[in-house]
C-alpha positions in Angstrom: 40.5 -107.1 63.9 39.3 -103.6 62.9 41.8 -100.8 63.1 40.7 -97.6 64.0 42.4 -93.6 63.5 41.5 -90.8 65.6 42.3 -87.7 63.6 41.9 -84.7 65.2 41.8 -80.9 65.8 43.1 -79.1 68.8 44.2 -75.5 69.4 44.4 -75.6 73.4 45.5 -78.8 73.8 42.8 -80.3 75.5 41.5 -82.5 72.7 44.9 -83.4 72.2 45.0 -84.7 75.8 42.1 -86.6 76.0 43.0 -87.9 71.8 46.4 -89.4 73.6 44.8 -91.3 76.1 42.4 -92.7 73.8 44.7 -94.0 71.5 46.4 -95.5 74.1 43.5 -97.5 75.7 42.2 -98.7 72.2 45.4 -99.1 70.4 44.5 -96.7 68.0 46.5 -94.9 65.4 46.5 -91.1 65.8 46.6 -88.1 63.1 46.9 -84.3 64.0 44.7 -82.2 61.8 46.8 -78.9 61.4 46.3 -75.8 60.1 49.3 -72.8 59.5 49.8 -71.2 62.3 48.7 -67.7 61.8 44.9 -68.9 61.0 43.4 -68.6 64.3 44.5 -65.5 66.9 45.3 -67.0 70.1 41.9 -65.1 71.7 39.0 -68.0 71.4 36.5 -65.4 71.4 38.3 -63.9 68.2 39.0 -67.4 66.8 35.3 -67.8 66.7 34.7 -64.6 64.8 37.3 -65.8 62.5 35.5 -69.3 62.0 31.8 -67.7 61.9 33.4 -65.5 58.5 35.1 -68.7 57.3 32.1 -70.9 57.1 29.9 -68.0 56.0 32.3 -67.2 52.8 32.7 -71.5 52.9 36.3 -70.2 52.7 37.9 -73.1 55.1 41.4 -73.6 56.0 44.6 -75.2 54.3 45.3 -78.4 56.0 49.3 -78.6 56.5 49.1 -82.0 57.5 49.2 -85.0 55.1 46.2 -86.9 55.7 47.4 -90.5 56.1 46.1 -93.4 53.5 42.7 -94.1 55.2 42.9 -97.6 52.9 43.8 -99.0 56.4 40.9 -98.4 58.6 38.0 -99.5 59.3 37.0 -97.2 61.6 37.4 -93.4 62.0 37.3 -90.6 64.9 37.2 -87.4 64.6 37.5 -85.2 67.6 37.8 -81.7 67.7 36.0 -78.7 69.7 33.0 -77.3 70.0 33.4 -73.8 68.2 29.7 -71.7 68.9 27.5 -75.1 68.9 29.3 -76.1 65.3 32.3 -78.0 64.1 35.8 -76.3 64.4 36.7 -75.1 60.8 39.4 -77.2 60.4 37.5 -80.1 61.2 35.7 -79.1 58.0 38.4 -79.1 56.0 39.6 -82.6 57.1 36.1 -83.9 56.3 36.3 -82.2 53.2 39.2 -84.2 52.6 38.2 -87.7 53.2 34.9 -88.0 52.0 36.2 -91.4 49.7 36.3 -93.4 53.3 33.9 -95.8 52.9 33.9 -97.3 57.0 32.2 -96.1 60.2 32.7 -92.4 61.0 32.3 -91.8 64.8 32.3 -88.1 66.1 33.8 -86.8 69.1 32.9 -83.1 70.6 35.2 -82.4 73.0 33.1 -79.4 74.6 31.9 -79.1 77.7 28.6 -79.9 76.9 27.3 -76.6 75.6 25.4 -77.2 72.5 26.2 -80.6 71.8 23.1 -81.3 69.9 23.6 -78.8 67.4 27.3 -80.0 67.4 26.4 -83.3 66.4 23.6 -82.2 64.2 26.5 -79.8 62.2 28.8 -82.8 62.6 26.5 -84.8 60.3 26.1 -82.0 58.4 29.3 -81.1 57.2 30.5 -85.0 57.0 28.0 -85.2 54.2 28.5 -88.9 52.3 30.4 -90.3 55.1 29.3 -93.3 57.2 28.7 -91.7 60.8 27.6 -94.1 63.1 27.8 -92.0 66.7 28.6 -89.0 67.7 29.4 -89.0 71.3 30.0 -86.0 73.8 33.4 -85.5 75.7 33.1 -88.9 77.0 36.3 -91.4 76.9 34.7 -94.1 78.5 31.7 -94.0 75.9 34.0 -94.0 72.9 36.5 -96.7 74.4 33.5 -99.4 75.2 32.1 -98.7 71.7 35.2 -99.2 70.4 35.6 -102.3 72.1 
């Protein structure tokens, strides 16, 4: 049987949210990607200045978290928002990060479907080597039944 993480990001909480219920329905293991707390202001309209100037210096940030062994898995999902029709900066970083995982990467944008395209298209982008096999939009039921 293929065991599956679902790290992600979330600075509201609503990744978080829908990340919990996930887990739960597909028995998966979960893993916070975290960042200090004084990185992002609380304002998301100043939080995406601060990630524009982070990915334009490629200056991404510190992961707090310890990034579990991914030796385990089979199967990975990252969720995190949409930040301007691009992957949250921490999300990045995690990438960054596990670019040794050699199973299927599976994204999941959890915007409100503004610019997922380009989402998705960044996604790829910035997971580089990795093995990404979907990249699915804010939708639970999609990545449960794929999952399945």
């Amino acid at each position: 049987m293929s065991k599956t993480l679902i790290a992600y990001y979330s600075q509201s909480g609503s990744t978080k949210n829908l990340v919990q219920e996930l887990a739960e329905k597909t028995n998966s293991d979960i893993f916070e990607i975290t960042v200090p707390a004084d990185t992002f202001p609380n304002d998301m309209f100043e939080t995406a200045d601060v990630a524009k100037k982070q990915r334009k210096d490629e200056n991404f940030p510190t992961l707090i978290s310890k990034i579990p062994n991914l030796d385990q898995y089979d199967t990975l999902v990252v969720a995190g928002p949409n930040w301007s029709a691009a992957v949250a900066t921490p999300v990045i970083s995690f990438l960054q990060e596990v670019q040794n995982f050699k199973g299927k990467v599976i994204s999941l944008n959890t915007s409100v479907g503004q610019n997922d395209d380009q989402y998705n298209e960044d996604f790829r982008e910035q997971a580089k080597g990795l093995n990404v096999v979907a990249t699915m939009n804010n939708n639970l039921d999609e990545v449960i039944n794929y999952l399945n």
